[in-house]
N, C-alpha and C positions, 0 to 999 in steps of 0.2 A: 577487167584489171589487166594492168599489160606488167610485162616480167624483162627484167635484164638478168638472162642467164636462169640460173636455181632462186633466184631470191626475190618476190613480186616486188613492185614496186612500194607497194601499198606498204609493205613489212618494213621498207628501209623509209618511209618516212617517220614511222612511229616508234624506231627502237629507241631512239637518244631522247623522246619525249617526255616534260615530267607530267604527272599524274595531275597535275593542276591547270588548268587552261589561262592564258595569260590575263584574263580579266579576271581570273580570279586572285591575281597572283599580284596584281594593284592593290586590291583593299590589301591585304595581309600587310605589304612592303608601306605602306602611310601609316599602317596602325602603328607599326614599330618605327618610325620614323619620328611617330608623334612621343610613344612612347620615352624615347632615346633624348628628344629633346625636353623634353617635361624633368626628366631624370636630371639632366645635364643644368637646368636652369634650378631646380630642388638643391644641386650640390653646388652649382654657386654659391647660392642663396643661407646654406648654411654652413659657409668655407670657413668664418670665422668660428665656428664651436668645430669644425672636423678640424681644422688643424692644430687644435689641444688633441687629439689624439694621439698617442705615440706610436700609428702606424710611421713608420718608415726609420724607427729609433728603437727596434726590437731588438731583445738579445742574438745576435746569430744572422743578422744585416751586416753586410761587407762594406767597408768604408776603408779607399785606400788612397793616402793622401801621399803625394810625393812633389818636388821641384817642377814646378807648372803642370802638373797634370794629377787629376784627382776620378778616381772610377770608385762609384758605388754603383751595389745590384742588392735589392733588399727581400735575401731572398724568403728569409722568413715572413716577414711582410706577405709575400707572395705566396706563402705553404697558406698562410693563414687566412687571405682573399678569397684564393681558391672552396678552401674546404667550407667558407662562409656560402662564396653563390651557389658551389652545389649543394648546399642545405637547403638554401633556399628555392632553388630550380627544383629540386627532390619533394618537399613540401607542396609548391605547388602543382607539380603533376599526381598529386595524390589523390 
């Protein structure tokens, strides 16, 4: 093993290393890629019943319209995304 200085060499290729070797690090990144698009093609697919939802028309969604310029941030909308996919993230790590 050869050393520069106090610190071998061997140590300074392995500190910033992750725990997974990069072949393994392909299936994982396809699986979720297929995932992502499966999801994405699911919520097209039923864009016309999601948008009778009254996401983005909640009480406490900011909607501010003025002389050419209009800024919305929906934030309740967004309390309420949130605490859904951590339910659901929660559920399934159980």
């Amino acid at each position: 093993m050869q050393s520069c200085g106090a610190v071998p060499v061997q140590c300074l290729r392995t500190r910033g290393a992750t725990s997974r070797r990069p072949e393994q690090i392909h299936p994982i990144m396809q699986r979720l890629l297929l995932i992502l698009g499966c999801l994405l093609i699911a919520a097209a697919a039923a864009w016309p019943w999601l948008s009778k939802l009254p996401l983005g028309r909640l009480p406490g969604d900011i909607h501010i319209v003025r002389d050419g310029f209009s800024f919305y941030f929906p934030i309740t909308t967004c309390i309420l995304v949130s605490v859904l996919v951590s339910v659901v993230i929660w559920i399934f790590r159980r």
